[in-house]
Every structure is written in C-alpha cells, then in structure tokens.
Wavefront OBJ file of the C-alpha trace (Angstrom):
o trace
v 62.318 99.389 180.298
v 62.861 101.237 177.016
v 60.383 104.054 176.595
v 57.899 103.039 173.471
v 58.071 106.355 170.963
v 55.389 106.973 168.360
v 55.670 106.782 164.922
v 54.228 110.087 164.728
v 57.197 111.220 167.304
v 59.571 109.347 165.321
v 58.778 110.938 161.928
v 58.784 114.770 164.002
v 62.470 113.642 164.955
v 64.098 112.914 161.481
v 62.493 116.451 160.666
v 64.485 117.498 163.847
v 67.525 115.860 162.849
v 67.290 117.221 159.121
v 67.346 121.034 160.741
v 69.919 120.429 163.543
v 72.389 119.257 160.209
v 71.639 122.599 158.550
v 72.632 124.287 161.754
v 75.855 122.257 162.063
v 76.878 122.834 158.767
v 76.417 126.680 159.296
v 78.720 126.829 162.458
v 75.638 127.655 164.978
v 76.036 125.801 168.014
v 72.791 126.517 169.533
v 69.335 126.100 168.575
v 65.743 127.015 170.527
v 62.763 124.720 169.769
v 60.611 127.933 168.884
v 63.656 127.931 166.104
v 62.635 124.405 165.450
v 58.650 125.012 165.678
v 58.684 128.051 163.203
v 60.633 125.955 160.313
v 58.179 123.016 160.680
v 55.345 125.368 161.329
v 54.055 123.042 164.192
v 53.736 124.589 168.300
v 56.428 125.318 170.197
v 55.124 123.096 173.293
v 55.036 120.086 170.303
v 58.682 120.078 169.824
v 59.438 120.375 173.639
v 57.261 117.741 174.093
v 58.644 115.475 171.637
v 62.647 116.482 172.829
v 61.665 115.294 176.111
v 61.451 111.905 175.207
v 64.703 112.263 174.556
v 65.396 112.862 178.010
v 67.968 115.987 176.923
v 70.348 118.131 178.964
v 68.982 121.261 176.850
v 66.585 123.864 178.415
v 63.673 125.551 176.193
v 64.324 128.538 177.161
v 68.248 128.856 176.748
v 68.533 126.289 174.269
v 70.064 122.838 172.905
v 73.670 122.197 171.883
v 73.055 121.436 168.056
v 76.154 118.521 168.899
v 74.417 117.068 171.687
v 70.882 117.273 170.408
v 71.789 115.430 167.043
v 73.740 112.777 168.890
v 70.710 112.192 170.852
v 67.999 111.874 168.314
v 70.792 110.123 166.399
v 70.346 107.453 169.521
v 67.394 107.448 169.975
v 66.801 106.721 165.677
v 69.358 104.082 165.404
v 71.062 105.907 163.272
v 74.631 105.339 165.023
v 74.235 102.006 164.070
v 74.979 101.338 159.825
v 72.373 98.852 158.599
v 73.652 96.914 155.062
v 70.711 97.573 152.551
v 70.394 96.309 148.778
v 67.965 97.837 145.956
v 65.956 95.080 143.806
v 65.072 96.933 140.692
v 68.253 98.869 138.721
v 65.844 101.584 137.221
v 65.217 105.091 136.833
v 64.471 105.618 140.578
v 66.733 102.672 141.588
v 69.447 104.571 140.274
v 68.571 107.687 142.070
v 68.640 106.260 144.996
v 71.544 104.456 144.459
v 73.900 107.638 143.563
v 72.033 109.197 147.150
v 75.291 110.089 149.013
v 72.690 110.867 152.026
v 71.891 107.579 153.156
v 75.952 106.872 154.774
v 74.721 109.794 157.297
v 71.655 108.282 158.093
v 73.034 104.942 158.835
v 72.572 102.907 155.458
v 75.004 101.065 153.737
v 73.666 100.347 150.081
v 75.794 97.751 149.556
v 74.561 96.402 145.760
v 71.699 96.425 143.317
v 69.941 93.729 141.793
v 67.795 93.367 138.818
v 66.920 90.715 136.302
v 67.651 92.498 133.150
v 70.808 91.084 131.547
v 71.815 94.273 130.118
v 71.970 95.768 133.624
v 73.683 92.509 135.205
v 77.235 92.739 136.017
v 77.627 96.757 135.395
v 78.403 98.931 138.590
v 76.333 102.286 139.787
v 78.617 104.140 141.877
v 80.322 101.469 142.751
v 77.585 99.740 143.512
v 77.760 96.309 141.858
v 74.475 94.941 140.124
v 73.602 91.196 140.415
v 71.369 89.034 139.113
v 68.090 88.426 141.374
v 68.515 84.883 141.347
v 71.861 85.603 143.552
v 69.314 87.829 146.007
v 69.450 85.171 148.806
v 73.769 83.742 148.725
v 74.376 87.731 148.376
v 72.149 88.701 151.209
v 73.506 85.896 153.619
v 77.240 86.955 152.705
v 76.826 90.548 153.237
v 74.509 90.651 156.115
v 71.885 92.577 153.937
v 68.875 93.726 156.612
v 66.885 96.070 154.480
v 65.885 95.684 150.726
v 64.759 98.618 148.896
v 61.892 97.997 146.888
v 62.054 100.028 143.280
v 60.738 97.518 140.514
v 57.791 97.797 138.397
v 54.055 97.690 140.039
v 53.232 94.408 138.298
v 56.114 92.653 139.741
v 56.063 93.798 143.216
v 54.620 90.931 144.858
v 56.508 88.493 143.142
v 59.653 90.106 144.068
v 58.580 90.285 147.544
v 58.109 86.966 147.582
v 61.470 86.532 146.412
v 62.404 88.695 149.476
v 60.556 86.480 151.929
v 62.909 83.261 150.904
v 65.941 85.494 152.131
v 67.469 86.979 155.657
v 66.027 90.140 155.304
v 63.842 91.321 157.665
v 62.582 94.776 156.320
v 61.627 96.025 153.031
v 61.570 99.816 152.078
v 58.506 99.758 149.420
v 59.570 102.564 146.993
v 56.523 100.981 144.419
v 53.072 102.299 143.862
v 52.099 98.733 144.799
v 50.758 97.870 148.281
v 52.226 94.721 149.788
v 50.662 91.949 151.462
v 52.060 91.164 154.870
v 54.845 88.620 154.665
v 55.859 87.064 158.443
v 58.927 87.678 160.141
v 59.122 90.723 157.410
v 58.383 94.702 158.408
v 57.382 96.649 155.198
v 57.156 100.450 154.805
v 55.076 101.009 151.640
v 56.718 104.721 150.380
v 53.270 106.008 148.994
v 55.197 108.476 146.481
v 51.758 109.314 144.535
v 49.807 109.538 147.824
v 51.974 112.234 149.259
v 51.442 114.038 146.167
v 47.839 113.620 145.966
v 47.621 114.838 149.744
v 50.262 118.272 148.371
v 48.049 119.116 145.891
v 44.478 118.415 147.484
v 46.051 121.209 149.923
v 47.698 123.767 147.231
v 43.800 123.686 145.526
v 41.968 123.350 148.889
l 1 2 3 4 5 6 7 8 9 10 11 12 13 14 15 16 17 18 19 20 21 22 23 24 25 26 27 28 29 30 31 32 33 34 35 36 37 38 39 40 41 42 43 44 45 46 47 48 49 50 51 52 53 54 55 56 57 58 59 60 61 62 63 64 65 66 67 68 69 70 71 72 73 74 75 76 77 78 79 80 81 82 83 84 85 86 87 88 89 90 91 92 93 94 95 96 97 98 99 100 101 102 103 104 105 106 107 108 109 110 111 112 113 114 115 116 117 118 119 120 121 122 123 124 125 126 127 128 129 130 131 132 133 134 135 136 137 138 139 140 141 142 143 144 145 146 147 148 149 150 151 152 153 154 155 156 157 158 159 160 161 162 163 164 165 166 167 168 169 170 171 172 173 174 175 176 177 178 179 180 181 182 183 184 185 186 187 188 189 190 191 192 193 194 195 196 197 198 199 200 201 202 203 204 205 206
C-alpha cells in the first residue's frame, strides 16, 4: 500500500526540492540535512524525519547524493509526470505566470490562456495562445487540460468556476483573493496571496 504523506510533509519537500536545485546548479554533489535544516531554519531531526518517507539510500550523517535525492522527492511529488494546465484570466498576474519558465521543471505544461476580453482573444503570450472562454470546455477535452489556473477578477471567480465544473478538469489552482465553494469531482487550492502577507507582516511587527 502506498504510504499516505502529509500535506505539511509535502509542502517541507518542494522546499527540499527548491534547495537540492540550487545545489545542482552549483556543481555540489552532496548535501547533509543539517545543510538543509539551517536554510529552512527548521530541526535537523525534522528533515530526517521527513527524507525518510522517502525511503532514501542517503545517510544523515555522510550525506545525500543531490541527483538521487531530487529524483526521489521528484517521485514521490509527481513531478516526473507533466500535467497540461490552462490559465482563465489573461491579466496582470495571468501574464506573469504565463511567461514563468519554472513551471516545465516542476511538471506543468501551460498549454493556453483564456479570457473573455476580445482585445486579448486570439493574441499569443509566449507562445501561449489565448482563447475565448466560451472554447474552455472543446479546448480542454482536445488537449487533455487537468489543472486550470485560476487568475480572474474576485467578482467573477465563482462564475468562472462554475464554468470550470462543466469541463474535464479536475483541479483548479485558485490564484484569486476569492474563496471557492466546493465543486464535486473538482480539488481546489485557494493561493491565499494576501493571507501569506498578512501572516509576513503580523511577524516582521510582532
């Protein structure tokens, strides 16, 4: 039976994953999770704890192969496996995340935009086509879109989502300030942007 890891875990290892790229790109072959534990200012026993689940070759005290410990988490994360992804909502931030070369390493394909501006429709972002949101569902169904990214205004978040919900895709990436209702057969990870920066600055004037 597959072993059932936390989300708490989960988030730990993208951190994980984040630093063991850094050390690849610098050439070191070897890292130590005190390394790890110092640049995440967590406990050393955490990040052993949370590599075990992993069920690595590497020993704490001599260290893990940067190669083998990314390949690993990589595993464990999915991330081996490229997941076709569209963003609904060509603005500012849907942009952004649209020119985010990042996302190819992690996994994501960002395969097109969408957007129901007709000034927007039919002009490309990187490449990136953008269609009109009334094509959401044919486009999803030919490309094999899984994830939509969420970037639209607050007042139309719902609605959009609702949209969603008449399509294939099963999970929506919820880059608005706007909570969603649950929608069956649908996961939804609600991005609180503000919240994380209410929570950094309650600390910086704690």
């Amino acid at each position: 039976m597959k072993q059932k890891i936390s989300d708490k875990i989960i988030g730990r290892l993208t951190l994980y994953h984040s630093i063991l790229e850094d050390y690849a790109q610098k050439d070191i072959d070897i890292i130590s999770s005190p390394q790890i534990a110092f640049l995440l200012n967590i406990d050393d026993s955490q990040v052993r704890k949370d590599l075990n689940c992993l069920k690595n070759t590497g020993k704490s005290r001599v260290g893990y192969l940067v190669k083998d410990l990314t390949r690993s988490i990589e595993k464990t994360l999915g991330i081996s496996k490229t997941k076709n992804a569209v963003i609904i909502g060509a603005g500012n931030l849907g942009k952004a995340l649209a020119k985010y070369d990042n996302f190819e390493s992690y996994g994501l394909h960002v395969e097109a935009l969408f957007d129901n501006d007709k000034k927007k429709i039919g002009s490309k972002i990187e490449g990136k086509n953008i269609y009109n949101i009334s094509d959401l569902k044919e486009r999803v169904s030919s490309d094999n879109i899984e994830i939509a990214i969420l970037t639209v205004p607050w007042v139309s978040a719902q609605e959009v989502a609702n949209i969603i919900a008449q399509t294939d895709i099963k999970y929506i990436w919820n880059f608005t300030p706007k909570v969603l209702k649950p929608i069956e057969g649908i996961h939804i990870l609600n991005e609180n942007l503000m919240g994380n920066l209410l929570q950094f600055t309650h600390k910086v004037m704690d």
